[in-house]
C-alpha positions in Angstrom: 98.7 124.9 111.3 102.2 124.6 109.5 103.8 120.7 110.6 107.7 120.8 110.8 109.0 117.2 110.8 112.8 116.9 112.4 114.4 113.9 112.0 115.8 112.3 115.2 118.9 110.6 114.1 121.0 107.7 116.5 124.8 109.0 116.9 126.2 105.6 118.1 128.2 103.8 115.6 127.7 100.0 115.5 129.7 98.3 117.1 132.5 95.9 115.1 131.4 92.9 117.6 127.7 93.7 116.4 128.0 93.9 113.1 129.8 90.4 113.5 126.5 89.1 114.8 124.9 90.4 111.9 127.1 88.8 109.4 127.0 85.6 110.9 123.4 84.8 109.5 124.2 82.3 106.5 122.2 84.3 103.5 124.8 85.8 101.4 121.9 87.9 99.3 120.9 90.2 101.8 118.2 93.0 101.9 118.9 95.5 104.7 116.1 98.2 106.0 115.8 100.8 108.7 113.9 103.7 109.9 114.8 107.2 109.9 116.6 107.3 112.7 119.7 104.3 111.9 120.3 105.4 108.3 123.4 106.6 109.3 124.1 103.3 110.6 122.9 101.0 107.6 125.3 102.7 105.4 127.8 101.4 108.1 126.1 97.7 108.1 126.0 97.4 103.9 129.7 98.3 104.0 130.4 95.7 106.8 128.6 93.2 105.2 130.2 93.6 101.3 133.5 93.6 103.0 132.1 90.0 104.3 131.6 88.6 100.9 127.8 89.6 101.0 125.6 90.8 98.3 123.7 93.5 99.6 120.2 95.3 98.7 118.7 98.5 99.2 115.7 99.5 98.0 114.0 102.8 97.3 110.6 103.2 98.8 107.8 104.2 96.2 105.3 105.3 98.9 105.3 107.7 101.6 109.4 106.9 102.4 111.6 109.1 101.5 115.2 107.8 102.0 116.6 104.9 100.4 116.0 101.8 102.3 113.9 103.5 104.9 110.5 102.3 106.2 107.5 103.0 107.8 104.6 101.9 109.7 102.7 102.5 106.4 105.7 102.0 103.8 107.4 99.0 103.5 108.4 99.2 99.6 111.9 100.1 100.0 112.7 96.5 101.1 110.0 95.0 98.8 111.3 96.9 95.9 114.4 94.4 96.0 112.7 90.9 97.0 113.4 89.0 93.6 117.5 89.7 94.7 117.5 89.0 98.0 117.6 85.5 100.4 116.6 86.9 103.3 116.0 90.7 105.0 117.9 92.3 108.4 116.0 95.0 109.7 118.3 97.1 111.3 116.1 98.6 114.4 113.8 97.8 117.5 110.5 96.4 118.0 109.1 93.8 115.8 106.5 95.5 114.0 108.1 96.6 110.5 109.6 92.9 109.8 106.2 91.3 110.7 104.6 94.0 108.2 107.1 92.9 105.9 106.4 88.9 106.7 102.6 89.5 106.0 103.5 90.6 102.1 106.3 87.9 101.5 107.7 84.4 102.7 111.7 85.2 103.2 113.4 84.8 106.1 113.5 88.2 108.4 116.2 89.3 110.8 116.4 91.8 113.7 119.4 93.1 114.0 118.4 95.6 117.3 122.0 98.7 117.3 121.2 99.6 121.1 120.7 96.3 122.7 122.9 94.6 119.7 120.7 90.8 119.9 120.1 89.4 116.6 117.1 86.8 116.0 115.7 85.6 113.6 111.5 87.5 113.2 109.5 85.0 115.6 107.6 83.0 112.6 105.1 81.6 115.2 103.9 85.0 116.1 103.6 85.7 111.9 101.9 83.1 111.3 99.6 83.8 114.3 99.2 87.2 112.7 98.7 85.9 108.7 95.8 83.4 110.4 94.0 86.4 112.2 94.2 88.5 109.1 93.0 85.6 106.8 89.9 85.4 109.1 89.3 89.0 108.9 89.2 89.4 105.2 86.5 86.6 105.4 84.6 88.5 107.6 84.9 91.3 105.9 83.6 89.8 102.7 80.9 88.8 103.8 79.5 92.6 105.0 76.9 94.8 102.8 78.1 98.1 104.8 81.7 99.4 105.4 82.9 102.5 107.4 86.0 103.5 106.1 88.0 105.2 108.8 90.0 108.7 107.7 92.8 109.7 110.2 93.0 114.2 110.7 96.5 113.2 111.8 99.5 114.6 109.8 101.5 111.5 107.6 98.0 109.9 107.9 95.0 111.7 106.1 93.9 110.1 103.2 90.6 111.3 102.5 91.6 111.0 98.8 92.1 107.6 99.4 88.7 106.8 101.2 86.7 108.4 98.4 88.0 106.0 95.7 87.4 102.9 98.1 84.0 104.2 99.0 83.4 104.1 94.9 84.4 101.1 94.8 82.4 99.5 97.7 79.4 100.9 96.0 80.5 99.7 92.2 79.7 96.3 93.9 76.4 97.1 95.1 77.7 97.4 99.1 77.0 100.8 100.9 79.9 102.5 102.7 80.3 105.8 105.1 83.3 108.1 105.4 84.6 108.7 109.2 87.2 110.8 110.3 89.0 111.2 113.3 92.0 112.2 115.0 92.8 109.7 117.4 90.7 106.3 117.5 89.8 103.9 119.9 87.6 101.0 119.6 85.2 102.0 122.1 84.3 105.0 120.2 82.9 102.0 116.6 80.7 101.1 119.0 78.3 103.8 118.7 77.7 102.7 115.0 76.1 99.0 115.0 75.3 99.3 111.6 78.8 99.3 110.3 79.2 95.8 109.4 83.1 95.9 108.9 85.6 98.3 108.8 88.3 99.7 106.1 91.8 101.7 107.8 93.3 104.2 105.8 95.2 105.5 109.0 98.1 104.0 110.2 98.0 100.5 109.4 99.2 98.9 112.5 95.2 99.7 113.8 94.7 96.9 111.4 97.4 94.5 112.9 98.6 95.3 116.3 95.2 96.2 117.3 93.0 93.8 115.4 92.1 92.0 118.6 90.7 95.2 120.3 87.6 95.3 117.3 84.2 93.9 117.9 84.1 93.9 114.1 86.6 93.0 111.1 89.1 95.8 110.8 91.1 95.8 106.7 93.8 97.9 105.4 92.8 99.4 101.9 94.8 97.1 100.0 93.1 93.7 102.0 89.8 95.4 100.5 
């Protein structure tokens, strides 16, 4: 079946007293990242922010992104593309997820700068760390299995059977055995069927492996943990 993605794009200009906020945090080198929707309104922010006295950063994404400085749940190069420049990152958006994947590949200071409710903090640190810990102990576990099930989303944006064939070759290059399963939408419940699998590798969205660690009987890794 053909797949038609539309861009839904926020109309609302940010507001001068917003972007005031946003200015206020004291890094001068500043990388700034949004999704799709807000493009329009980083354009706005970087122009804000130079006429501040700020250096800012926008990366291109060299993954599944598209636009400059855009991210998503299984992108996050645009903003890393530009880390040796920058002092510190404001992600332009809602919800926490993209900064903390961005706090699990780097230690710089993360901002969220949210256009409809317009409250700036600073990325809760106690709930990254909470997050790196939790991941640390997963790897270990993961280390230690002999047989891996590597999970293969049917989902547009997410397939990557291409993907799961090289990391099941390179599983077995190391004398471990590993099984390819697909599906379209996964819930915990459903691992529980195979007992054998001793840990598990996400080629899907990789939030499975973060948000949702906690839900797992068993050590859930993103490709590049393995």
């Amino acid at each position: 079946m053909e797949t038609v993605f539309v861009p839904v794009e926020y109309k609302k200009p940010l507001s001068d007293e917003f972007m005031e906020k946003v200015a206020e945090i004291s890094c001068n080198k500043v990388g700034i990242f949004t999704t799709i929707q807000y493009l329009n309104q980083l354009s706005q922010l970087e122009e804000f922010l130079k006429s501040k006295g700020k250096e800012v950063f926008i990366g291109n994404p060299t993954y599944r992104a598209v636009k400059k400085g855009q991210v998503l749940g299984c992108d996050v190069t645009s903003p890393l593309s530009v880390s040796k420049y920058v002092d510190c990152y404001i992600y332009l958006g809602s919800g926490y997820f993209h900064s903390i994947s961005l706090s699990l590949e780097l230690d710089k200071p993360i901002f969220q700068a949210n256009p409809v409710t317009e409250i700036v903090n600073p990325v809760n640190q106690s709930e990254v760390e909470r997050y790196k810990k939790l991941r640390k102990e997963t790897i270990s576990k993961a280390k230690k299995a002999k047989v891996y099930g590597i999970l293969v989303c049917t989902k547009p944006g997410q397939y990557a059977l291409g993907l799961a064939k090289e990391l099941k070759k390179k599983i077995e290059a190391k004398g471990k055995k590993a099984y390819i399963f697909m599906f379209e939408t996964l819930s915990p419940e459903s691992l529980l069927d195979f007992p054998n699998i001793e840990a598990w590798v996400n080629t899907a969205c990789p939030r499975i492996a973060i948000d949702d660690i906690e839900r797992f009987d068993r050590p859930v890794i993103n490709p590049g943990d393995l």
